[in-house]
Each structure stands twice: as structure tokens, then as C-alpha cells.
N, C-alpha and C positions, 0 to 999 in steps of 0.2 A: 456555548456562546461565550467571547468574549468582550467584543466591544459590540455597544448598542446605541442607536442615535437618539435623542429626547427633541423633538420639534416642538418648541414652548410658544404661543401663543397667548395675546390676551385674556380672550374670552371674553363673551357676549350674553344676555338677559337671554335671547332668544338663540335657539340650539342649531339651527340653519347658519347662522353666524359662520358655524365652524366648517363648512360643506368647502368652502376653498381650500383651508388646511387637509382636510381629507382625500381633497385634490392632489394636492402636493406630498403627503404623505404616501399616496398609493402610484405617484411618481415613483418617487425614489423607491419605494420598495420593487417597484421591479426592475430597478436599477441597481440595487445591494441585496440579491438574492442573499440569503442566510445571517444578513445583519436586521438586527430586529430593529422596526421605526417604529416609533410611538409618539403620540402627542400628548402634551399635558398641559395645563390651563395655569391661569397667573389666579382666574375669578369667574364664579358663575357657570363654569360647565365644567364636568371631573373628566379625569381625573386632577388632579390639582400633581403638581411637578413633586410633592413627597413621596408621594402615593404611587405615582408613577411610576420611579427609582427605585420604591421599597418593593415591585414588583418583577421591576428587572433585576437588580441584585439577589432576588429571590431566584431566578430563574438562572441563575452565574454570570450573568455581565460583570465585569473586572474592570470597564473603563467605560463609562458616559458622557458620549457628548451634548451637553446641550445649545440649541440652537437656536438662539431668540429669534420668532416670526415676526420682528416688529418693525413698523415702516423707520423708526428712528430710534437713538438710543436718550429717552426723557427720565422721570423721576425713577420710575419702576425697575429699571434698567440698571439707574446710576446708584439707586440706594439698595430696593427690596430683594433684586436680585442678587444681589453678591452676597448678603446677607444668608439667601436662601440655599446657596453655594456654597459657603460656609458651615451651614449647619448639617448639609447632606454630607458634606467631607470628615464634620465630626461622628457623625452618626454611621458612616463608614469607612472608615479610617482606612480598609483594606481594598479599598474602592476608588479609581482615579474617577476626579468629575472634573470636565473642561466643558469651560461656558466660552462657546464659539462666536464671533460679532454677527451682529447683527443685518440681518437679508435687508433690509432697507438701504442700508449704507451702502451695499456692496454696488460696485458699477454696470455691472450687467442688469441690476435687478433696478438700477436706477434707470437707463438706457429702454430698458423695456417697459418700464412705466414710460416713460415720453412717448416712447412708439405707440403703444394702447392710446397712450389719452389724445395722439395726434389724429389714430383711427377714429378713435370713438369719436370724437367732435368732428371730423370729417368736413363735408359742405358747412357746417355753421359758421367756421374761419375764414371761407373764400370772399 
């Protein structure tokens, strides 16, 4: 293995939280036969995005993407994560890590929320 994808999520008190991202997860994995997808958590459900990395670099991933699951880019995004990004780079120097934008932001995923929430409310709008 050499490049592995990291789909980072918030994470939730309660562990159902995460049953959409496992959605998506098991998407793409059978859309990237032989590239390893893994999720890893900001808070409250592990693995936590260290842990994660120190798993995949164990295993030879040489380059990680990580992929914030998050509807926007707020505090966690603009501070804790590059921070977090940072430290994984030093801690493996031998290791490319790219922190991908953000699925929220992107147009398709915006476009397909509108479609969902024009379904979901349905007759209430008529």
C-alpha cells in the first residue's frame, strides 16, 4: 500500500452518529478496490485521526489523504486541524499528509443537499 484515504469526521456522544459515514466509507471502498478507507473521529468516537495514521503508516501508506466530512469549514477546521496536520507531518516526516476541502463546501454535495431537503419536505411546501 501506498496511498490511503482518512475520511475525518466530527464525531458524536452517541456511536449511531457515525452509521452515515460508514455509509460513505463503504461507498468508496468499493469504488477504490486496494486503496485502504478509514474513518477517524475529531471527538467521542475512536479512532481519533492520530491513531488512525499511526495505523496506516504502520501498515506502509506513504501518502494520506485526509478528507474533512464536514458540512462547513468553522473553528475546528480553521485552527485544530491544521494544527493536527502539522503534527502528524512531524511525527512523520517520511510521510506525505494532504488535508483535502472540505465535502460540505463542494457543489455537488451542496446541490444534493437541496435536492434531499426539497424531497424530504415534499407536500409541506405546496
Amino acid at each position: 500500500m501506498s496511498t490511503a484515504l482518512i475520511l475525518f469526521a466530527h464525531g458524536a456522544r452517541d456511536p449511531e452518529w457515525a452509521n452515515p459515514m460508514r455509509r460513505v466509507q463503504a461507498a468508496i471502498r468499493q469504488r477504490m478496490l486496494g486503496v485502504p478507507v478509514e474513518l477517524a473521529f475529531l471527538e467521542f468516537i475512536a479512532p481519533a485521526l492520530p491513531d488512525c495514521a499511526a495505523q496506516l503508516v504502520e501498515q506502509g501508506a506513504r501518502k494520506i489523504v485526509v478528507l474533512p466530512m464536514f458540512i462547513a469549514r468553522g473553528g475546528h477546521l480553521k485552527k485544530e486541524v491544521p494544527e493536527m496536520m502539522a503534527t502528524l507531518r512531524s511525527t512523520y516526516s517520511d510521510v506525505e499528509f494532504v488535508l483535502g476541502g472540505v465535502i460540505g463546501e463542494n457543489e455537488s454535495v451542496v446541490q444534493a443537499m437541496a435536492e434531499a431537503a426539497l424531497q424530504m419536505a415534499g407536500s409541506e411546501l405546496a
